[in-house]
N, C-alpha and C positions, 0 to 999 in steps of 0.2 A: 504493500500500500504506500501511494508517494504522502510524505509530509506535509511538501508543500507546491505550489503551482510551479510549474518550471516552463519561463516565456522560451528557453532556446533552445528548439527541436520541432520536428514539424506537426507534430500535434496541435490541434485548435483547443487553445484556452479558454472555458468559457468560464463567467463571474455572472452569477445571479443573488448572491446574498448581498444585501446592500446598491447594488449596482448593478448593470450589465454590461460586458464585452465581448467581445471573442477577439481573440488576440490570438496570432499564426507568423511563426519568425518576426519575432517582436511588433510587429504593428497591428494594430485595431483596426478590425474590417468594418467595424460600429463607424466607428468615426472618420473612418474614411468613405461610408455612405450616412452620414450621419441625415439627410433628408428625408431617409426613404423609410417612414414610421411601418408603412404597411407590411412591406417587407421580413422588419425585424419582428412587428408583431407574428406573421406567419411564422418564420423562426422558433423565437419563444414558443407560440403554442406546440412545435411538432416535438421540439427539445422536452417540453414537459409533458409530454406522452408518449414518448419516443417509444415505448415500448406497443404502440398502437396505430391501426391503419386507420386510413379516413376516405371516403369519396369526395370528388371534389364538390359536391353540394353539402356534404357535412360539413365541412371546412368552413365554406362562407357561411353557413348558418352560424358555426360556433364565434368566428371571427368577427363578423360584420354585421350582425344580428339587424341594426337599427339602416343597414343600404341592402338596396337591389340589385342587380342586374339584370338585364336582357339575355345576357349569356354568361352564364356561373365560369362553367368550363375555360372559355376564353381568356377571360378575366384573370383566373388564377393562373393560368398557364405564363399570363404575360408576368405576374407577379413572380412565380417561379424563377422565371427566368432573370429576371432583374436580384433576384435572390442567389441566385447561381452566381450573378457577375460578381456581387459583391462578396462574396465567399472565395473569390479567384477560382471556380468552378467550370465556367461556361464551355472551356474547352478539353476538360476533362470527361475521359470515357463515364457512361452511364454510372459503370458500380464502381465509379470513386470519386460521386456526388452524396452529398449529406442527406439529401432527398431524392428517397428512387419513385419510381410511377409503374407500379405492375399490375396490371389484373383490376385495373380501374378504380387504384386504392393507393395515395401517397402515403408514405411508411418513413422511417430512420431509418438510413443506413449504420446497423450496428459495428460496418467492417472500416469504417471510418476512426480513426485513433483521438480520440478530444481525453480530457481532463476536466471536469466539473470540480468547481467550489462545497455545491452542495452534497455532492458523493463526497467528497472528503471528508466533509462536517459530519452526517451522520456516521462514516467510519467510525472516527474518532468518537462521538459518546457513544456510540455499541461498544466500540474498546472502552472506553471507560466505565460502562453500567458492567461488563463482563468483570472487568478487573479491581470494581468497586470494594467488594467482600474481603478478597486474594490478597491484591495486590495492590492496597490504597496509592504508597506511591508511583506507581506505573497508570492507576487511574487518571490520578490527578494531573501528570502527564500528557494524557490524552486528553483530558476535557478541558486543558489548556488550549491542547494545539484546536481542540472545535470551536473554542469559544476566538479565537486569535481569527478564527476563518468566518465567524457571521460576524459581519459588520452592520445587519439590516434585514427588511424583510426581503424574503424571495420576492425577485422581481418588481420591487418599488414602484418602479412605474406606471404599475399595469394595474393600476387602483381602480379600475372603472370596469376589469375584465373579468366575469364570473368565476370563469373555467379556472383562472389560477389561485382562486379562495380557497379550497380544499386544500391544493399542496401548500399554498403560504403556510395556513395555519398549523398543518405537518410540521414544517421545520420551526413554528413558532414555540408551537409545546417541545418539539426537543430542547429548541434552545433554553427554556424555562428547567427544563428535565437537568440540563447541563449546569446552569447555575446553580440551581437549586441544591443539587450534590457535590460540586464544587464549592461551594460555601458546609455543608458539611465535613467534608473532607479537611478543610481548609481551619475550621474550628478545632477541630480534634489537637492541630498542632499549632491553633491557637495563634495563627496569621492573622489576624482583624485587619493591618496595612492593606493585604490583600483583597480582601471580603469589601472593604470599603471600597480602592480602587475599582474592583469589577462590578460594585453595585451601582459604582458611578458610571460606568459605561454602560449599564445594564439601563438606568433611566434615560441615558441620553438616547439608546433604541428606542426604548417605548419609558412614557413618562407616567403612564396610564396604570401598568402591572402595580401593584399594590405592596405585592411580595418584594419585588425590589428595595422597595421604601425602605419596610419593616427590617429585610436583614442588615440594612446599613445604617440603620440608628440604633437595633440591637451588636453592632460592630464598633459603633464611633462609640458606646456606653463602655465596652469591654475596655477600650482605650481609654477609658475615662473621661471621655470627651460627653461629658454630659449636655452642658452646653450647644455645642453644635448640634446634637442629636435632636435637643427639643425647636433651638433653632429650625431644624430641618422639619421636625413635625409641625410647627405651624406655618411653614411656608406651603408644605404639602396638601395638611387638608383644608386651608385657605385655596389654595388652587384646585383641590376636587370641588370645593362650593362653588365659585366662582365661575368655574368651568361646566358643572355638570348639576349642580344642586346638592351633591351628596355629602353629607354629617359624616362624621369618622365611624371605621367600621369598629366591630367589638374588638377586633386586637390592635386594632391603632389606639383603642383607649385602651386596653391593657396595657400595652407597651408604653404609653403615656405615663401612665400611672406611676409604675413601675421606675422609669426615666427619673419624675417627681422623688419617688423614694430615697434614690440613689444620689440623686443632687442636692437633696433635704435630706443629708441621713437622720435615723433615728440617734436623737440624743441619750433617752429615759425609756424607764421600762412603762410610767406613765403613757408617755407619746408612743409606743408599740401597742398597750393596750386599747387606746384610743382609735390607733388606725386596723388594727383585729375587729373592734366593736362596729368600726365603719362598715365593715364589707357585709355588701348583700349577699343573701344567698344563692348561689347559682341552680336553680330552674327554668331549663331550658326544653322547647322543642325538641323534638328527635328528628334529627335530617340523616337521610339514608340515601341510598345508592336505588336506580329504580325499580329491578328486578327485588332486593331488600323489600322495597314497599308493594311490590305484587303481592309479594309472601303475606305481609303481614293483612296487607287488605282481604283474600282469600281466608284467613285466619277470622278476621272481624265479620265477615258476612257470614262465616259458620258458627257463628258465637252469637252474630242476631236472629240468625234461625232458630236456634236452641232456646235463649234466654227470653228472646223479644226486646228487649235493649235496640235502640239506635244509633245508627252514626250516620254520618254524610262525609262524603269527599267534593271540597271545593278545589275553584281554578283559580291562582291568581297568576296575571300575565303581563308581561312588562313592556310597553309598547316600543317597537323599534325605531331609530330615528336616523335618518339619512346623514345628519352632521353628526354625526359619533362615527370611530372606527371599529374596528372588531375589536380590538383591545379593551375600547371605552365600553363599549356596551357591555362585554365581560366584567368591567368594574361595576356598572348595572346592576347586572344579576347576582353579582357576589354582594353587595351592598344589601337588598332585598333580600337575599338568603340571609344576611344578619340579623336584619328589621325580623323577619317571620320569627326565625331564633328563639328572639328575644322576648318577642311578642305575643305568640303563640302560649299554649297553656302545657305546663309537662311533659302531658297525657297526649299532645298532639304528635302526628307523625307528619314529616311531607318531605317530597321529594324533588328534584327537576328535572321535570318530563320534557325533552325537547332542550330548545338552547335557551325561550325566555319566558318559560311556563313552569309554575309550580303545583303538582300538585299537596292536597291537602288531606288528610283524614282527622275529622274530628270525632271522636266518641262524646257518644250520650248527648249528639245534637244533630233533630231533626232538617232535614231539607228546609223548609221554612226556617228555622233560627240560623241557620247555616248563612247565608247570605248579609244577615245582622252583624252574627259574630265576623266574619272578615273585613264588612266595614268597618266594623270598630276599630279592628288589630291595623286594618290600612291609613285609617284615618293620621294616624301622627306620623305617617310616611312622608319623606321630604319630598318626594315626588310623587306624592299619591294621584294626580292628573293622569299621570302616563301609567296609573295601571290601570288594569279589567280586574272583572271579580264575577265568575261563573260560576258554574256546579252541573256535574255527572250522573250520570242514570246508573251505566254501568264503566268498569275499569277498561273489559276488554273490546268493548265499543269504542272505545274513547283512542284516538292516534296521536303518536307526537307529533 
């Protein structure tokens, strides 16, 4: 497996984490057609399903969704072809073109020699999740060198393209996967210089992840950088209100708190008591996983058979909104999974059904009380406008 991109050999280099290029005996064929959007976009799409064939009406549908043509076939063909040029292709034999045309289906040429960014990246954290347990510092190692390789999300650019939502998000969650264990790894020997640096690069990706925040104020504390830390918390969830509406979640205030403690230490056994007396007790919702809440739901309708006891399962859902990113909305629904948490009663179970759907199971409340009690629970939501508030017949009726 190469380590890292290597410009001098003939291989075509391509870079889609943060950026995109292809680069072939050190020049940029990007940028030496840098006009031709359509072009590269064809590119992009074939590179990110390279492992798939298309006709050429699938192609335009996927590609160009919102234009027509008279003639699909024609069209691409010319586009092809101007694709070829800028690849320095055009006069190269069929099968040692990046895109072949067989059987009325454009394809990847696999016999083509490239180096991808993003095959490297995931190498690297599969080497590091493998080597995690074993061989912490040979992990740590790799999910150096993965994190050293995402600069960004796959393919930036292509903010407005369906088709490459799926995989962004792919390499999103590993990158998150990568931190996430790299910051534990990282703790064990008690690096925080570290943890803080990559948390700081880790915001400047995405400013929105939450988790980023938290391990770098619980990083600047170890340091004893208390100050900075809370510094950075009220910058933070000043800019999630600001920006999105949302109040700090439950572990932004824990960590808060916490922060508080350590910067006020405890003087007296007095002031220890005092802040013991403080603390509420924690009764919480139960949030589960959603096959988790199939089970127990199947469990509760067998038990209202028997007993005659009722429950109801409500919906509550988060509206989506065109000026948010995926990231933001994920801040969203994790926000709302706090609120329900917190707000909900014990005894309650709920789950997320889909990406901005929760469901709910309330015991010992009928379908009619059912829709009172969620207004209630939603009512002191800071964004309570943008939710819905339904209710189900049945579970297995019911779709994500």
């Amino acid at each position: 497996m190469d380590t890292v991109l290597k410009p001098h050999d003939d291989k075509y280099h391509i870079y889609t984490l943060g950026r995109f290029d292809v680069i072939k005996e050190d020049v940029s064929l990007v940028a030496s057609a840098s006009g031709s959007k359509k072009i590269w976009e064809l590119y992009k799409f074939m590179l990110t399903y390279r492992d798939r064939a298309f006709t050429p009406e699938s192609l335009m549908d996927q590609l160009w969704v919102s234009e027509s043509y008279n003639d699909p076939r024609s069209t691409l063909r010319r586009q092809m072809h101007r694709l070829r040029q800028a690849l320095l292709e055009d006069s190269c034999a069929d099968c040692d073109k990046t895109l072949l045309f067989s059987n009325g289906y454009y394809k990847w040429n696999h016999s083509i020699p490239v180096s991808l960014d993003n095959e490297q990246f995931e190498a690297f954290v599969d080497e590091g999740e493998h080597l995690r347990d074993i061989s912490p510092n040979e992990a740590l190692k790799a999910y150096r060198a993965a994190l050293d390789l995402y600069v960004g999300d796959y393919l930036p650019e292509c903010f407005d393209q369906h088709w490459v939502f799926p995989i962004r998000n792919h390499y999103r969650r590993l990158y998150l996967t990568a931190v996430e264990h790299t910051v534990e790894l990282l703790l064990t020997i008690k690096n925080y210089d570290e943890i803080v640096q990559l948390c700081q690069k880790a915001i400047q990706i995405d400013t929105y992840e939450e988790h980023f925040h938290l391990r770098l104020m619980e990083a600047l504390m170890h340091k004893g950088q208390q100050k900075q830390a809370l510094e950075h918390y009220e910058y933070i969830t000043g800019f999630y209100y600001q920006e999105m509406g949302l109040k700090p979640s439950n572990e932004m205030k824990a960590l808060y708190k916490k922060l508080l403690q350590t910067h006020n230490p405890i003087q007296s056994e007095q002031r220890l008591s005092e802040l013991l007396d403080s603390e509420a007790p924690i009764e919480n919702a139960y949030y589960c996983e959603p096959d988790v809440f199939r089970s127990i739901y199947e469990l509760e309708v067998r038990h209202s058979q028997r007993s005659g006891t009722s429950f109801s399962v409500g919906v509550v859902g988060l509206e989506p909104s065109k000026r948010f990113s995926a990231s933001q909305e994920a801040l969203r629904v994790n926000h709302l999974k706090q609120h329900l948490m917190e707000h909900l009663r014990m005894g309650d179970t709920f789950t997320l059904w889909g990406e901005m759907q929760f469901l709910i199971l309330l015991q010992g409340v009928d379908r009619p009380l059912m829709e009172k009690v969620l207004t209630r629970v939603i009512g002191s939501y800071s964004q309570k406008d943008a939710v819905s508030i339904g209710q189900i017949e049945q579970l297995d009726a019911y779709k994500k």
